[in-house]
TILO-856534 format. One record per residue (C-alpha): x, y, z. Coordinates in steps of 0.1 Angstrom, whole numbers, plus 5000, padded with zeros to 4 digits. Layout:
! TILO-856534
XYZ;...
This chain:
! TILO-856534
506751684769;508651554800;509251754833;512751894844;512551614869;516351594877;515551944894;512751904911;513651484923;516551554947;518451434976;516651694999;513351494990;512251255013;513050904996;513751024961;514150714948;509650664948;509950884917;512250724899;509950554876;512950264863;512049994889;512249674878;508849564864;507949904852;506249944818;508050174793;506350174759;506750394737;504050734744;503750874706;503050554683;500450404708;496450504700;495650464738;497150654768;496850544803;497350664839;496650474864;496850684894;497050554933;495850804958;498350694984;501850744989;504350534965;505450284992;501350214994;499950254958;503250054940;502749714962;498949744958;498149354940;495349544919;497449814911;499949604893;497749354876;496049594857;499149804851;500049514835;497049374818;497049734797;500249744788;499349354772;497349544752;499149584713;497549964711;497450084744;500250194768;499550264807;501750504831;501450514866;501150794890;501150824932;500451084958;503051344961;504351354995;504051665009;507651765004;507051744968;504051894971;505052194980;507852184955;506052104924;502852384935;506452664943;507452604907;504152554890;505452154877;502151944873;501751594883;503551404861;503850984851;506450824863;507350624836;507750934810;507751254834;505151334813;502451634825;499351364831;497451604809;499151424779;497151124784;493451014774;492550894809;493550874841;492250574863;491650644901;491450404929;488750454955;489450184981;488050375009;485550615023;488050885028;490250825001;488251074975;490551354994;493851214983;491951234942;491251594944;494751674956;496351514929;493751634907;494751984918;498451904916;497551794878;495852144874;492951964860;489352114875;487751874899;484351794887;482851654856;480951994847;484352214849;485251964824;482551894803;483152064767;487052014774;490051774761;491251694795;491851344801;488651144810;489151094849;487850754861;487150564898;487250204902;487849994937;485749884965;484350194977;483750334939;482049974933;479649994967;478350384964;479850604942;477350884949;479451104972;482351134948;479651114918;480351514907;484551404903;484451114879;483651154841;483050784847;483150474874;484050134871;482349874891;483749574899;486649364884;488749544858;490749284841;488349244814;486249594814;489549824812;490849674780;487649704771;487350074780;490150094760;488450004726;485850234723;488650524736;490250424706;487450444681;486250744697;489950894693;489650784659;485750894647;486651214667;483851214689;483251474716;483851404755;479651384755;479451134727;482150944743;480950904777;477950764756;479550554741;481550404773;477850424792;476450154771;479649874783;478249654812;479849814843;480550204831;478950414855;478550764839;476651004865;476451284842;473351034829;471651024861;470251264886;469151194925;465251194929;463651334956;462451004971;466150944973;466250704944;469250764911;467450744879;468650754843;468151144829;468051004792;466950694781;469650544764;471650444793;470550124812;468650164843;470549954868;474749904862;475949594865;479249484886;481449354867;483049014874;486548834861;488648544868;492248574883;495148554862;497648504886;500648554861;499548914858;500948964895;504448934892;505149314883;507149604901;510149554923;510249894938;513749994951;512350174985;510949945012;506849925005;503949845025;504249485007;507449415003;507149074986;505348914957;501548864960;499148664941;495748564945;494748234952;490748294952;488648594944;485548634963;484448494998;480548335008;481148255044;478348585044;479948745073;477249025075;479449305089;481749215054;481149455025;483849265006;482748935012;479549054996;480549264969;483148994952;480648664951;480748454930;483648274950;486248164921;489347964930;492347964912;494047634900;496247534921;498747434892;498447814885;499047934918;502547724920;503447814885;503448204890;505048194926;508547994917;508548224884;507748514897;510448434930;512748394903;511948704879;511948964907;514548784937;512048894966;512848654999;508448685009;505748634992;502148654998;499148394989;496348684987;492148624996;489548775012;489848415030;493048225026;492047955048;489047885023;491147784993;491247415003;494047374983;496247645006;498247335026;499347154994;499947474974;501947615006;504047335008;504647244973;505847584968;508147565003;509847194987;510247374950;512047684967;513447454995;517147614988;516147944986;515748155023;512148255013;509048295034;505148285030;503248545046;499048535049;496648815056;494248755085;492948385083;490248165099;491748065133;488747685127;491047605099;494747715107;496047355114;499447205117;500047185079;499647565073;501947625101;504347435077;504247655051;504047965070;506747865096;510347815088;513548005095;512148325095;508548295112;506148585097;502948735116;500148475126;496948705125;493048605135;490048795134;487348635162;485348985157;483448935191;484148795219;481048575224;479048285206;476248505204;477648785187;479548575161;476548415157;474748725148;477648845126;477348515106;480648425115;480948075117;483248045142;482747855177;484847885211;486347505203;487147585171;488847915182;490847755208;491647465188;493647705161;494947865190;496947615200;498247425173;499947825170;501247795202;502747415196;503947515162;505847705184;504048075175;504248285213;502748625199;499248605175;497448955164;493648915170;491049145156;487449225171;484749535169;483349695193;479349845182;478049585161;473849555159;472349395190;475649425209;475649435253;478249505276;478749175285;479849075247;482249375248;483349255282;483248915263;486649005242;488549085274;487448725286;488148545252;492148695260;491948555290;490948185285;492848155256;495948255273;495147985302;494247755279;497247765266;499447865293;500647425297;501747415256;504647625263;507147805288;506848105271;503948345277;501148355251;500948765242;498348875218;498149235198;495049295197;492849595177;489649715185;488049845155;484550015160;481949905133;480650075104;477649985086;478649925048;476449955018;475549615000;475649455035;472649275059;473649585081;473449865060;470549995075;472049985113;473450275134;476050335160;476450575183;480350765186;478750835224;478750415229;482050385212;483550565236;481950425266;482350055253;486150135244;486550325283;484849935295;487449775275;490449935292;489549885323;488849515319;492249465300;494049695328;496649495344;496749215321;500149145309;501649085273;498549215259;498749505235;495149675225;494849955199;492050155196;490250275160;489550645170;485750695168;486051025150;487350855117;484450565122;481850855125;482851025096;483350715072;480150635080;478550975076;480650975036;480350595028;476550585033;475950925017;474551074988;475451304960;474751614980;478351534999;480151604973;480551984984;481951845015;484351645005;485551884985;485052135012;486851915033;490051895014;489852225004;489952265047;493352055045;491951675052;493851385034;495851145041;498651335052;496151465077;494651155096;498551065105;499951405111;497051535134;493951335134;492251725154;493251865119;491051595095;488751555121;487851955123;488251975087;485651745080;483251855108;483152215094;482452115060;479651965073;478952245092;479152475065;476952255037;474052265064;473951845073;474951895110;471351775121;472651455097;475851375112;474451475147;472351125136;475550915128;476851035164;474351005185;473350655170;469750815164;469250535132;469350185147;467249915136;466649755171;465150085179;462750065153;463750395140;463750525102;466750545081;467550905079;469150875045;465550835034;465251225016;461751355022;460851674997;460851995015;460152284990;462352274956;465152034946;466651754970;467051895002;467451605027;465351605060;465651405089;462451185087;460251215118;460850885147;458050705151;457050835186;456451175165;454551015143;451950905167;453250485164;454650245187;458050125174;458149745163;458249485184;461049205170;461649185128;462349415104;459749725092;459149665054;458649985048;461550165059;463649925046;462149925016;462950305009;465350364977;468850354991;471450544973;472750264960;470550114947;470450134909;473749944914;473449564903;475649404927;473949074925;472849034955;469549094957;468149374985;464949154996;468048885006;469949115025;466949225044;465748835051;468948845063;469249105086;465748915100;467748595107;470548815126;467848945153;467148575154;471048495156;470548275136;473348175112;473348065068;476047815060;478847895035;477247875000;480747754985;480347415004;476947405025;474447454998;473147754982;472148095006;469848224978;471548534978;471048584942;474148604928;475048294908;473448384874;474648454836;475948784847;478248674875;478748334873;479248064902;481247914928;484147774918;485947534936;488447324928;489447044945;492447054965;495046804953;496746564976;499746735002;503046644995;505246525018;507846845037;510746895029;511747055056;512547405064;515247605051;519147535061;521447835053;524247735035;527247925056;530047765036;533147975028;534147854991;534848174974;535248544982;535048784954;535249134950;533849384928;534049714921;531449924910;529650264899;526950454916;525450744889;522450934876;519250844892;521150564913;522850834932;518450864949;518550524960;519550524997;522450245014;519850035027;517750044995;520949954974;522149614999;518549504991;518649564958;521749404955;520149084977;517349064948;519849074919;522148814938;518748624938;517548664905;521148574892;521448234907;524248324922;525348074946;525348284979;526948215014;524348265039;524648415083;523548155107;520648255135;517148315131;517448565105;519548445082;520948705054;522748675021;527048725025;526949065010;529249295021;529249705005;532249855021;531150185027;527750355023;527950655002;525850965006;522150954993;522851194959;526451134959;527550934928;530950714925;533250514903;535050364930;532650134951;533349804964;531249494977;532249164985;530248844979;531048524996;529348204984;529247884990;529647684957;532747814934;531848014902;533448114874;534448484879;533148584840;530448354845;529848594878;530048904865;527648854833;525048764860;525048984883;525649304850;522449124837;520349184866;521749524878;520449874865;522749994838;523450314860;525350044884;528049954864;530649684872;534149764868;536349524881;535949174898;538448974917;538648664932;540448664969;541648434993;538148255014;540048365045;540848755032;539449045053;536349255037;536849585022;534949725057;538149595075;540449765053;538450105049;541550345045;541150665018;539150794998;539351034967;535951244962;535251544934;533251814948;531752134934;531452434957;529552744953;529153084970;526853404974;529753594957;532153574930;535653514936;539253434918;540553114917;543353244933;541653364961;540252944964;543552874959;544653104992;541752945013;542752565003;546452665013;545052785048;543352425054;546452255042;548752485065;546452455096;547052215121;543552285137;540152245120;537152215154;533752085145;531451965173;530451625165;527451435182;528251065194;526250715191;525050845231;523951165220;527451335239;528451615221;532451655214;535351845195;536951685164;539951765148;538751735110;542251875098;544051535108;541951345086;542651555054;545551405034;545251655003;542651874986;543452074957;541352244923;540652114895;540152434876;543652614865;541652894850;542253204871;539053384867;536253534888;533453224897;530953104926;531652794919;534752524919;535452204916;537552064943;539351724943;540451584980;542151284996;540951205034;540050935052;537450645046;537250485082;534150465098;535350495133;534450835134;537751005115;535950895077;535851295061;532551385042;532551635014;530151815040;533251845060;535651995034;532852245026;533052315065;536852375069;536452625038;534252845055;536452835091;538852985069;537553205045;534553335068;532253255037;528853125032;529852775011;527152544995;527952184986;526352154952;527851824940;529851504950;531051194935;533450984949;536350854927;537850574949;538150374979;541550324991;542349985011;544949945035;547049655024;546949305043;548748995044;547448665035;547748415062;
C-alpha cells in the first residue's frame, strides 16, 4: 500500500523533486502480478546513488527479467529524515511509494568502508531490525550487500546481511531471482531459502559460517562450499542508458563502460585486483549504445567509464568516431582519471572541443622509486611527455593525484611530489603564455584487502608529519591548489576495511553514536568521535591504537595484529607479541612466511588471485621491482585466468577515423516560436533551473532544430519567461524557442508533447516574427490563485473587509534586501492591480481562496503570492499562512513589429 507521499514530499524539502520517482528511465512495472519484488537500495543521497553506472545497469537488467520487477530506493536526506521518523512513514520505493517491507529483497550497495552506516540508517528508517538474527524466523525482506567493499571483506558488516554478493551482478542477480521465485512458490522458510541461495556460485550467506579462533571463517554446516567464489560477467553496454534524473547529479551525463577490469597490478589498487580478468568491450558496441543512448535521454556529456580508460586501445577511434557521428550535436566526452604515458594528441581530440571538460592524472608518487614500488608503470619521460601534449592541446589547469604513506616510503619521495609540480611546470612553462596550474590531492594510503599491501601499516602520527612537510614545500608556489585527505577518516577505514566480525557492534555502535554520511561532511569532530568511542566502548582501543601508531608495518618485521590469538573462551582478539618480546631479531630484507601466512579474514573468499602471488609480490616491491601488464606483456601468474573467471580480453583497436572537427554552434535566427504551457502535480517539485534543463534534454531528444549562443559555452536558444516558485503550479507559462532551420509548427508541438512529462502540458504554440522581443522583455501581469489560511475562523465578510483595506491603501512597506545585500523599503501596494475572492459563500472559515492581478516584472516590482499573504496581515494584524498557489497567466506588454 503506497505512502501519503504528496504530504510528506513538499516544497519545504530540500530538492523535492529526488523523490519523485517519474524520471525518465525509471522502471514502473506493475507490483501485484510480478512473482519477484526488488529494491535496490543506494546508501547515498539521490544526486549520488541515481547516476551510479552499477546502480542503473542492474536496475535495468531486473526489470528485463519477464517475472521479476525492481524498485529503487536512496538515503533520506536528513530533512526527510526527520519527517518521515515525526510521522512514523517508513522508507518507501520510489517507483510505487510503497513501504519497502512489501518487497522480497532489498539489495544494498557497499562501495566503501564506511558506507555500512548509511545501510543501518535506512534500515532503521524501514523499521526493519538490523541484523540477520533479529530477523531470522521472520518475513521481512531478505536484506543483501553487493559492491566493492562487500566483494573484498564482508566480515565487519557480516551480522547485517541475510546474504552478500560477490563480484559482478549482471548474471548472479537474475539468478538470485530464480530460486526467490521457487522458494516463493514451494513456500520455503527464510532458513531453507538462504540454503537454497548459499549453494549459487557467489552467495555469501554468513549465518553458515563462524570466525575461528586462529582467525580463519569456516563453514558451520557442511552443505555450503568452503571458499565463495567472485563472480565474474561481461559488460552489456546497452544496459547503461537508464535514468535521466530531473535534479542535477553527481554524474550528470550518460556513462558506459568500455572495459571491465584492469592488470597494470598497481599494488596499492584493490580494484584493479579484484575485477581481473581484464574484458574489453567491442568497440562497435561502445559506439552503438553512446549515439542511442545520446539520443534516448538528450544529455549534452557523456562518460567512457574504466578502471583505466587509457587501456582500452580502441579509446582514440571510439572517441572520435563517436565525436564525427554526433558532430552537430554540442555534446562533450568526459574521462575519469587516465594514464598521463598514453594521453596523446588523439584523445585530446575527443575530449577537447567547444566545451573542454577536466583533464585528470594520477602519478601517485612523486619519484621513480616509489612508482616503481607501487607497480606503476609510469616513468618521469613518460609523465612529462602527457604533460605537455595537455598543455599544447591547449589544456592550462590538469588535477593530479598522489599518496602520501605508502610501504617503504622517505621524506625525500614525499618531498618528491612537491618537486614533480615543479619541473613539470618549468617544463612546460615555453608551450604556452598562460601559466600551467595543477589541483592537486593528497590522499594518505590505506592498505586494502586482496592487495600485495594488505599486510602493511601506516602510522596517523606520519600522516601528519609527511602532510606538515608537504605544505611547507608547496608554500609559496603559485597556481597550485593541494587538498588534504584528513587522516582521521584513513585511520578509521583502515581499522573497519581490514577488520573482522567482531566490528560489527561498532559499526553499529557507531551509527547508533550519529556517524554517516551526513556526518563526515557536516562535522568530521562528530564521525570521527563517534567512531572512536565505539571503539572505545567494544574494548579494541589497544587495536586501533595499532592502526595509529603504525605499530603493523612489514619493513619493521612486525606481526600482523589481525592475527587472533585464543585468550580464555570464544574469539577475543589479542595483540600478538613483537618480536623483540618474543626474544627474536626482526627480519633482515623479504617477507616472514609465517606471519604472512596466518588466516586473514578474508580468506575463504575466492577472488582468484591467489594469496602465495600476492605475497611473491609484495617480495618484488621491497626489491622495487616491477611485473609487466598481463593484458599485453605476458602472463603475471597471478592466478586468475581459469574456467571460473575467464581471461583477458582484448580486442583490437580498429583504425582512427579521420576528425571531423569540433563542434560549430549554429546561431542562425530562422524561426522564433512561442509556447505556452502548464506546470502541475509533482512538476510543481521540480525547481527553474531543473525545468530549463529538462527542457534542453527534451529539445534534444526531439530533434528539434535548435539555435545555439556563441562563446565558449555555447547553450541551446531557450528562453522560459519567468521562473515560477518551486511548489507553485500554472496554466499560464511561456518559453520561447529559436532555431535555426524552419519547422512545421504541428510538426513542433507533437515533438516536443512526446518528450515532455504529461504533467507539462502544452497549450498553445505560435510562430513570431525572427526579430520579435522574448516573453522576458515583455514581462507585464500576472494573474495567480492563492489559498490562505489562519489560526482562527473568520467570515468571508470579514476577508472581504481586509482585501478592501489593501485595495484602499495607498501604502503597503516591506523591507526588501538588494542584489548588494542593502536593505530597503518597498511599496508593494503600487504593484497590486486587483485581488478579490473567489468564494461568495459568507460563512465562518480559516481558509480562502484569493484570486489577484499584480505585476510580473522582474526588476524588482514582480508581486509574489508571499507578498499578498504579507499585505493581509499589515492590515488585519493576523497570523496568515500561504497554503497554495498556481498561477493562471502571464500578461505581455504589447509590441510593435519593426
Amino acid at each position: 500500500m503506497s505512502i501519503a507521499s504528496d504530504t510528506l514530499i513538499t516544497p519545504e524539502i530540500f530538492k523535492p523533486a529526488r523523490y519523485l520517482g517519474n524520471e525518465l528511465g525509471a522502471k514502473h512495472k506493475d507490483f501485484d502480478t510480478a512473482k519477484v519484488r526488488w529494491v535496490l537500495t543506494y546508501p547515498e543521497v539521490y544526486e549520488v546513488g541515481a547516476s551510479n553506472l552499477g546502480h542503473i545497469i542492474l536496475y535495468n537488467i531486473i526489470n528485463a527479467q519477464p517475472q521479476q520487477m525492481c524498485d529503487r530506493a536512496y538515503l533520506p536526506a536528513p530533512d526527510l529524515a526527520s519527517k518521515m521518523r515525526e510521522r512514523n512513514i517508513p522508507l518507501f520505493a520510489l517507483e510505487t511509494k510503497r513501504d519497502v517491507k512489501e518487497y522480497d529483497i532489498l539489495g544494498f550497495s557497499l562501495s566503501y568502508e564506511l558506507g555500512a552506516t548509511n545501510i543501518l540508517e535506512m534500515l532503521s528508517l524501514a523499521h526493519i531490525p538490523l541484523t540477520w538474527q533479529e530477523r531470522k524466523d521472520t518475513d521481512y525482506p531478505l536484506i543483501f550487500a553487493g559492491g566493492q567493499t562487500a566483494t573484498s571483506n564482508p566480515e565487519p558488516y557480516a551480522d547485517f546481511f541475510d546474504f552478500v554478493a560477490l563480484g559482478d551482478g549482471e548474471e548472479l542477480l537474475p539468478e538470485i531471482g530464480l530460486i526467490i521465485e521457487e522458494g516463493k512458490r514451494d513456500r520455503l522458510t527464510r532458513t531453507e531459502l538462504l540454503l537454497d541461495l548459499a549453494q549459487i556460485p557467489g552467495v555469501y550467506v554468513p549465518q553458515f559460517y563462524d570466525l575461528q579462533a586462529d582467525g580463519s571463517v569456516k563453514p558451520n554446516r557442511d552443505d555450503v562450499p568452503e571458499r565463495l567464489l567472485r563472480r565474474v560477467a561481461t559488460p552489456i553496454p546497452a544496459y547503461s542508458i537508464g535514468l535521466v534524473p530531473y535534479v542535477q547529479t553527481v554524474h550528470d551525463r550518460l556513462t558506459v563502460e568500455i572495459r571491465r577490469g584492469c592488470t597494470r597490478g598497481c599494488r596499492f589498487c584493490q580494484p584493479g585486483m579484484l575485477t581481473r580478468p581484464a574484458r574489453d568491450v567491442e568497440p562497435d558496441e561502445v559506439v552503438d549504445s553512446i549515439v542511442e543512448g545520446m539520443k534516448q535521454t538528450g544529455f549534452n556529456e557523456f562518460s567512457l567509464l574504466s578502471l583505466s580508460c587509457s587501456d582500452y586501445l580502441s579509446l582514440p577511434a571510439v572517441g572520435i568516431e563517436i565525436k564525427n557521428r554526433l558532430h552537430e550535436e554540442n555534446i562533450s566526452l568526459s574521462l575519469p582519471s587516465q594514464r598521463v604515458d598514453r594521453f596523446d594528441e588523439n584523445i585530446a581530440n575527443i575530449i577537447g572541443g567547444t566545451r573542454k571538460t577536466g583533464l585528470t592524472f594520477a602519478p601517485e608518487a612523486g619519484t621513480q622509486r616509489m612508482r616503481d614500488i607501487i607497480n606503476k608503470g609510469l616513468t618521469n619521460e613518460e609523465l612529462l611527455r602527457g604533460i605537455q601534449t595537455a598543455v599544447r592541446e591547449g589544456w592550462n589547469q590538469v588535477k593530479l593525484y598522489f599518496m602520501i604513506g605508502l610501504p617503504g616510503e622517505t621524506d625525500a619521495d614525499v618531498i618528491g611530489i612537491a618537486e614533480t609540480v615543479r619541473w613539470l611546470r618549468q617544463e612546460c612553462r615555453h608551450l604556452s603564455s598562460k601559466r600551467l596550474n595543477f589541483n592537486i590531492t593528497i590522499s594518505n594510503f590505506t592498505p586494502k584487502p586482496h592487495t600485495p599491501f594488505q599486510w602493511h601499516s601506516v602510522s596517523t602520527s606520519e600522516f601528519i608529519r609527511k602532510q606538515i612537510l608537504l605544505k611547507q614545500e608547496f608554500n609559496g608556489m603559485r597556481g597550485v591548489k593541494v587538498n588534504y585527505t584528513d587522516v582521521r577518516i584513513s585511520a578509521i577505514e583502515d581499522f573497519v576495511g581490514r577488520g573482522d566480525r567482531t566490528l560489527a557492534p561498532v559499526v553499529r555502535r557507531a551509527w547508533e553514536l550519529g556517524a554517516g554520511m551526513d556526518s563526515w561532511w557536516e562535522s568530521i569532530d562528530k564521525a570521527y568521535g563517534a567512531w572512536n568511542q565505539a571503539i572505545e566502548e567494544a574494548g579494541l582501543s589497544w587495536k586501533y591504537r595499532q592502526v595509529q601508531n603504525g605499530e603493523w608495518n612489514i619493513f619493521d618485521g612486525l606481526p600482523s595484529p589481525l592475527t587472533p590469538l585464543p585468550e580464555g573462551e570464544g574469539n577475543t582478539l589479542t595483540p600478538n607479541p613483537s618480536p623483540k618480546e618474543r626474544g627474536e631479531s626482526p627480519p633482515v630484507g623479504g617477507v616472514r612466511g609465517g606471519v604472512y601466512d596466518a588466516p586473514l579474514p578474508w580468506d575463504h573468499l575466492d577472488t582468484g588471485i591467489e594469496k602465495q602471488w600476492l605475497k611473491e609480490d609484495l617480495e618484488r616491491a621491497l626489491q622495487e621491482a616491477t611485473v609487466p601488464d598481463c593484458a599485453f606483456d605476458g602472463c603475471s601468474s597471478c592466478g586468475v585466468c581459469s574456467p571460473d573467471f575467464g581471461h583477458n580480453i582484448v580486442v583490437t583497436p580498429p583504425p582512427i577515423p579521420d576528425y571531423l572537427g569540433d563542434f560549430q554552434p549554429n546561431q542562425e535566427k530562422a524561426q522564433k516560436i512561442r509556447v505556452w504551457f502548464g506546470k502541475q502535480g509533482d512538476m510543481a517539485l521540480v525547481s527553474h533551473l531543473d525545468l530549463v534543463r529538462l527542457f534542453d534534454r527534451a529539445v534534444r531528444r526531439a530533434g528539434i532544430p535548435i539555435s545555439y549562443t556563441g562563446g565558449f559555452h555555447p547553450g541551446p536558444k531557450i528562453s522560459i519567461a519567468l521562473a515560477l516558485s518551486l511548489g507553485m503550479t500554472s496554466n499560464g507559462e511561456i518559453v520561447d524557442f529559436e532555431n535555426h532551420t524552419p519547422i512545421d509548427i504541428e510538426e513542433f508541438k507533437q515533438k516536443l508533447i512526446a518528450q515532455l512529462p504529461l504533467e507539462l502540458p502544452i497549450l498553445a504554440v505560435q510562430e513570431l516574427p525572427v526579430k520579435s522581443p522574448k516573453a522576458t522583455q515583455l514581462l507585464n501581469k500576472a494573474e495567480y490563485l492563492i489559498t490562505l489560511s489562519s489560526d482562527n475562523k473568520y467570515s468571508l465578510s470579514q476577508w472581504q473587509n481586509w482585501i478592501e483595506d489593501v485595495k484602499n491603501s495607498s501604502e503597503i512597506l516591506m523591507s526588501k534586501t538588494d542584489k548588494k545585500g542593502k536593505k530597503k523599503m518597498v511599496n508593494l501596494r503600487i504593484n497590486l492591480d486587483d485581488i478579490s475572492l473567489v468564494e461568495n459563500d459568507d460563512q465562518a472559515t480559516n481558509t480562502v481562496k484569493l484570486k489577484y492581478l499584480g505585476s510580473a516584472v522582474n526588476d524588482g516590482s514582480l508581486l509574489t503570492p508571499d507578498h499578498i499573504c504579507y499585505m493581509l496581515e499589515q492590515v488585519s494584524k493576523q497570523d496568515l499562512t500561504l497554503i497554495k498557489a498556481h498561477r493562471e497567466k502571464i500578461i505581455l506588454a504589447d509590441y510593435i513589429t519593426q
